[in-house]
VMD Tcl script that draws the C-alpha trace (Angstrom):
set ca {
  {109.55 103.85 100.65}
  {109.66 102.79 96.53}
  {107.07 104.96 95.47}
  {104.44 106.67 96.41}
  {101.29 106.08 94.19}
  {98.32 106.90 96.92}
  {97.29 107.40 100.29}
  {94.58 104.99 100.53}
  {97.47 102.38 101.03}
  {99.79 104.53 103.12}
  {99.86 103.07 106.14}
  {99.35 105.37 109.82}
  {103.27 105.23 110.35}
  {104.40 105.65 106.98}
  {101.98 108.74 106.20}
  {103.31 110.50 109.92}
  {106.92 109.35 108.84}
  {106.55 111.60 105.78}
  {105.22 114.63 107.93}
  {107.92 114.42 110.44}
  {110.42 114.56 108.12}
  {108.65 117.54 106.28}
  {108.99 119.15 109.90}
  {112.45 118.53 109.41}
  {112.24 119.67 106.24}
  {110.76 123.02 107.10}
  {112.90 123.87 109.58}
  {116.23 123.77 106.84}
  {114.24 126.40 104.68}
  {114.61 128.62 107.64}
  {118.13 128.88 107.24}
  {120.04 131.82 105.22}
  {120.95 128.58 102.68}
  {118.28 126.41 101.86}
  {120.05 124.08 99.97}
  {120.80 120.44 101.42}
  {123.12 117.92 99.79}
  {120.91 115.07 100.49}
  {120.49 113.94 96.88}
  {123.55 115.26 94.83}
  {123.99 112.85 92.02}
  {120.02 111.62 91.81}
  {118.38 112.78 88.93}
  {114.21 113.20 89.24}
  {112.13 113.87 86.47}
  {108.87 115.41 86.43}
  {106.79 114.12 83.84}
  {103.54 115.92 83.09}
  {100.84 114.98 80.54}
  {98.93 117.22 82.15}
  {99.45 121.04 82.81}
  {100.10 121.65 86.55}
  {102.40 124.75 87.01}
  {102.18 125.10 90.94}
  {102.37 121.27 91.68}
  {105.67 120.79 88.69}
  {107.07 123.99 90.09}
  {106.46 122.91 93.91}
  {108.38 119.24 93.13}
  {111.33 121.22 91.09}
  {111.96 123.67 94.17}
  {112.06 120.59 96.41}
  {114.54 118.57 94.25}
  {116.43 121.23 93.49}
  {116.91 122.46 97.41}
  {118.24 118.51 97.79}
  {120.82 119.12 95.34}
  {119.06 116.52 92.76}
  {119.58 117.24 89.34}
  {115.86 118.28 87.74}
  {114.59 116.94 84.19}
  {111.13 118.89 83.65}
  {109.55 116.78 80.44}
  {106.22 118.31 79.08}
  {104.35 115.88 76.45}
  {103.24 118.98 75.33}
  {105.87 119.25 72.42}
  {107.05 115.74 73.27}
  {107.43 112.68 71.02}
  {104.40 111.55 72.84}
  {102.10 113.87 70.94}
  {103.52 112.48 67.96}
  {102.01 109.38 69.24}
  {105.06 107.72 71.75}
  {103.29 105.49 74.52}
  {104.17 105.63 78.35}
  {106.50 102.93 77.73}
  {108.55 103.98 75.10}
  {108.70 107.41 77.10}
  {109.70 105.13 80.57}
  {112.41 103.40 78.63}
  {113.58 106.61 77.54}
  {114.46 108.01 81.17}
  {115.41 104.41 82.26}
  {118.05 105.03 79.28}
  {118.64 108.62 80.77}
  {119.11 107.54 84.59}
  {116.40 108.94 86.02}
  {116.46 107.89 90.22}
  {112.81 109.03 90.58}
  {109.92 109.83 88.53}
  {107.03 112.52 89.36}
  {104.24 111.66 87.07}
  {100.85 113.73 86.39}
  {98.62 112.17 84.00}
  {95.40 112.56 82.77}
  {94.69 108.70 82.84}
  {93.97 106.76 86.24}
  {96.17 104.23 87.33}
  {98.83 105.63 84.88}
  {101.73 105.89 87.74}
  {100.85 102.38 89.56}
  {101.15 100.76 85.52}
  {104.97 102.82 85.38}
  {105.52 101.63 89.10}
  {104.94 98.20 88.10}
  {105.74 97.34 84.49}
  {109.26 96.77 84.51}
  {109.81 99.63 82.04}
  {111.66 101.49 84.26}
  {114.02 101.14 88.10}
  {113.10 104.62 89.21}
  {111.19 105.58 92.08}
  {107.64 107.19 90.71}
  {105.34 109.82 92.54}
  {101.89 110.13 91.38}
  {101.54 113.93 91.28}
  {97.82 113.19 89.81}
  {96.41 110.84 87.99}
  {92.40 111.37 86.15}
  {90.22 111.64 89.10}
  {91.74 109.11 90.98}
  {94.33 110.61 93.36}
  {96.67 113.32 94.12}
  {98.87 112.17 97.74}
  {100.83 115.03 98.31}
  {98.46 117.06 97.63}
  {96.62 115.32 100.45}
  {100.18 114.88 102.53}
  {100.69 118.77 102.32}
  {97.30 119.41 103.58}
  {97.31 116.95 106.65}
  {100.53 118.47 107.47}
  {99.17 122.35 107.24}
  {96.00 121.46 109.66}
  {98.32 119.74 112.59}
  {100.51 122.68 112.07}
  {97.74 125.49 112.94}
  {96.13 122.75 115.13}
  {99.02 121.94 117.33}
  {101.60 124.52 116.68}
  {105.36 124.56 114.94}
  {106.26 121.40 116.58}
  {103.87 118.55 115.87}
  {106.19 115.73 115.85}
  {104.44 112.62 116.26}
  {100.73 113.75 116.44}
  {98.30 112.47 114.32}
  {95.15 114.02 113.55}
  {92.73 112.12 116.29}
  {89.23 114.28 116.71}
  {90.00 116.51 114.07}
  {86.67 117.43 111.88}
  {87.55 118.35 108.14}
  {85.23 119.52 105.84}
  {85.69 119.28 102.27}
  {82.91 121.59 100.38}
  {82.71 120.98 95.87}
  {83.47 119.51 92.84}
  {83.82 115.55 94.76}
  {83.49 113.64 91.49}
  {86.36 114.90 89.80}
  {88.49 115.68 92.58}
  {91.51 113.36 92.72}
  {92.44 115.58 96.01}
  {89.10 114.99 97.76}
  {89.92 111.42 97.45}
  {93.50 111.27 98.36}
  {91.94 113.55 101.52}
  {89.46 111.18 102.44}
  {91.47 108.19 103.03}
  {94.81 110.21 104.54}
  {92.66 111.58 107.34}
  {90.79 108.94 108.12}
  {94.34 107.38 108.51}
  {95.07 109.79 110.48}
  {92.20 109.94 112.54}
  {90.24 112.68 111.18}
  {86.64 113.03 111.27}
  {85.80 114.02 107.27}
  {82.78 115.52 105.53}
  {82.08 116.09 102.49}
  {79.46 118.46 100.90}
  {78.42 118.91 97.50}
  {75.40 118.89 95.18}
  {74.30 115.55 94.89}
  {75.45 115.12 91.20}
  {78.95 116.15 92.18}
  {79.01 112.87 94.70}
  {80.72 110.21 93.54}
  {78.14 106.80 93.29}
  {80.66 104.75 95.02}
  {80.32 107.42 98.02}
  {78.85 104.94 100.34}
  {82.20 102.99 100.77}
  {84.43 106.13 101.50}
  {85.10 106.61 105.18}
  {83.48 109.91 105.16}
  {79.80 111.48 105.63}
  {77.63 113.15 103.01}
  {76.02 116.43 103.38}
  {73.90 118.83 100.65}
  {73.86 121.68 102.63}
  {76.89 123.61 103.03}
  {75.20 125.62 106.34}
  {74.50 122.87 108.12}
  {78.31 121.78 107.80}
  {79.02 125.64 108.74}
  {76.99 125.30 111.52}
  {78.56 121.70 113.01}
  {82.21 124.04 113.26}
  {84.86 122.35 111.77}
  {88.23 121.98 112.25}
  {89.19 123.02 108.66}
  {86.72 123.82 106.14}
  {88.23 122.68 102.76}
  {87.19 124.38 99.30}
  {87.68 122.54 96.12}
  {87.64 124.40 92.92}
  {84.91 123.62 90.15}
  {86.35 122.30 87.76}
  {84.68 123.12 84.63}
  {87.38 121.91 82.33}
  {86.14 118.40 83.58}
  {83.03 118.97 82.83}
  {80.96 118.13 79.98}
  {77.47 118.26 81.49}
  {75.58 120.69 83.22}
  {75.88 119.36 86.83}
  {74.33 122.31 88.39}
  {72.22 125.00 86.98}
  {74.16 128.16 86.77}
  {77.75 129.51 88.39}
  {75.73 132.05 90.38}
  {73.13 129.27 91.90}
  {76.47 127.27 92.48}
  {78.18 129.91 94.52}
  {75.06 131.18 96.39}
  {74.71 127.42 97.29}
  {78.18 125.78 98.03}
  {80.10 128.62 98.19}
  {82.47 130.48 101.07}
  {80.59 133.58 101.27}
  {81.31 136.24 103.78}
  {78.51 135.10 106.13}
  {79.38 132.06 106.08}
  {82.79 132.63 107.15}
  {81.73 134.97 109.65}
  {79.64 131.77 110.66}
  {82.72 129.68 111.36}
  {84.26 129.07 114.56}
  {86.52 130.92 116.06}
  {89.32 128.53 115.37}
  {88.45 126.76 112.52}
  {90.35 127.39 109.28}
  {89.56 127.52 105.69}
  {92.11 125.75 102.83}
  {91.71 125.81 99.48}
  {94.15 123.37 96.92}
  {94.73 126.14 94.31}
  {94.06 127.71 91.43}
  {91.19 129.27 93.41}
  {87.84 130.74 91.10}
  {87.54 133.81 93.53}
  {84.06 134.44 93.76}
  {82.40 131.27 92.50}
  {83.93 128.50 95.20}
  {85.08 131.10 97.57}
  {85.09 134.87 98.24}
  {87.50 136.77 97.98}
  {87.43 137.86 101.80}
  {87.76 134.27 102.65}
  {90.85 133.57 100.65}
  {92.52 136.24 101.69}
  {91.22 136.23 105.80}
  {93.52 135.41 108.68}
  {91.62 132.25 108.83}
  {92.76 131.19 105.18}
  {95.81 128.73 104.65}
  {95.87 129.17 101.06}
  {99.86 129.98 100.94}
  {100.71 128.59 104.36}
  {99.74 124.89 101.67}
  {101.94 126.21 98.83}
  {105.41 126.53 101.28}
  {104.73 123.47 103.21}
  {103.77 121.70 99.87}
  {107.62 122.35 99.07}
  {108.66 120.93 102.52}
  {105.98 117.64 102.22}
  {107.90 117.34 98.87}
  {111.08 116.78 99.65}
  {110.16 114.81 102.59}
  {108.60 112.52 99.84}
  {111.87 112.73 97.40}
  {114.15 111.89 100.56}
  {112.27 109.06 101.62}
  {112.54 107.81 98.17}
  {115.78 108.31 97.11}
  {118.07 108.51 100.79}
  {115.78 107.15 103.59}
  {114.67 103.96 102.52}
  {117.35 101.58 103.52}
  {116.21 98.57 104.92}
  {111.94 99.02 104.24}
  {110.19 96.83 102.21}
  {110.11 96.64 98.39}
  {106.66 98.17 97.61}
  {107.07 101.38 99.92}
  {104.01 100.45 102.19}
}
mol new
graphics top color blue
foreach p $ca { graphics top sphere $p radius 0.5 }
foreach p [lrange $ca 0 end-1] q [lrange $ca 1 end] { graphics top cylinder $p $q radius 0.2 }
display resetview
């Protein structure tokens, strides 16, 4: 694997190589030392334009428990907001030595233009880009529903028959996307539900159903019932009349999660607006996965940084 920019390219074997090796992964982080010396000598960079402390802080455990030597670089503060482009900054860490780069930006298509420029040799790992995609994000996920689905040791199972629901904010949501086309890879049946002007227009060609009404996708008993948060930062229109209307609407309410089924769970990406999205009773119910995603987002990680940087002898060029 070169990079990894998306899921809606990863291919069925490539996306359950990753979680396999995550289940590798996971088991090492049971031991009394955590650390492996998979990548001693690599150096990765994380390289945010955007603030993200759980994902940056999620990729620097995982490098760090390979033994890679971590650069965090924050354009906060950076010579790019005294006006340095992405490919002065890439020629920088090409200068530095950087093996792989983890790249949030607030522009779409920003890692697949450092992937592909030339600027720079490294490896590159979209940890986010605009509203286009977010794959680990989407990685971590897949790999925390065929954990509770099919217990510790999943090896080799995909996620055939499995209904996801994924309740919110679809227009902005780079993770809805990377969802969408991951578990359909996978085999998942997805939904999504949302007020219609949070659907994206291009809705029609996304390998998932549309609903409005967040009961009636209660009511069909899901698999995994995915919140997304609002995200009002994103936002410069009123897409919905009021936060309370919102919630009353779309949101995870008690009865609604007494509504579930008995085995269905309820995820959540993080950072969670308790009360608005979903109660607090849901977050913090047996059913929730909420921190069950954060560890195994550390696991998915370094799955991702060792396929990169140690496992990738003898696969093609592009990674796919």
């Amino acid at each position: 694997m070169r990079h990894l920019l998306d899921t809606k390219t990863l291919s069925h074997a490539d996306a359950l190589r990753i979680l396999d090796v995550a289940e590798d992964m996971a088991g090492t982080q049971q031991r009394e030392v955590k650390k492996l010396p998979t990548l001693r000598g690599k150096t990765v960079v994380n390289l945010f334009f955007e603030d993200s402390t759980r994902t940056r802080i999620s990729f620097e455990a995982a490098a760090k428990r390979l033994s890679a030597d971590v650069i965090n670089f924050s354009a906060k503060g950076s010579s790019v907001s005294k006006g340095e482009s992405l490919q002065d900054t890439a020629q920088t860490l090409q200068a530095m030595g950087a093996d792989a780069v983890v790249i949030r930006h607030g522009a779409s298509g920003a890692p697949r233009t450092l992937a592909t420029s030339g600027w720079i040799s490294a490896g590159v790992v979209n940890a986010g880009d605009g509203t286009h995609e977010h794959p680990t994000q989407a990685l971590l996920d897949a790999y925390t529903i065929r954990k509770r689905r099919f217990g510790p040791d999943s090896r080799g199972r995909d996620l055939a028959g499995v209904r996801v629901t994924i309740v919110g904010d679809i227009l902005h949501s780079r993770v809805a996307r990377s969802n969408v086309w991951l578990l359909h890879t996978l085999g998942a049946e997805v939904t999504l539900v949302a007020p219609p002007t949070l659907v994206p227009q291009d809705v029609s060609l996304w390998p998932a159903r549309v609903l409005f009404d967040l009961d009636e996708a209660v009511a069909a008993a899901p698999d995994a019932l995915m919140m997304l948060r609002i995200q009002l930062e994103r936002m410069n229109a009123a897409y919905f009349p009021t936060e309370r209307e919102y919630s009353r609407r779309w949101g995870l309410d008690a009865g609604r999660l007494s509504s579930l089924g008995a085995d269905s769970i309820v995820m959540h990406p993080g950072p969670m607006n308790r009360g608005l999205e979903i109660s607090a009773e849901a977050a913090d119910s047996a059913r929730s996965t909420v921190l069950e995603q954060v560890t195994n987002g550390v696991s998915v990680r370094m799955a991702v940084l060792y396929l990169l940087l140690a496992g990738s002898a003898g696969e093609s060029e592009d990674g796919r």
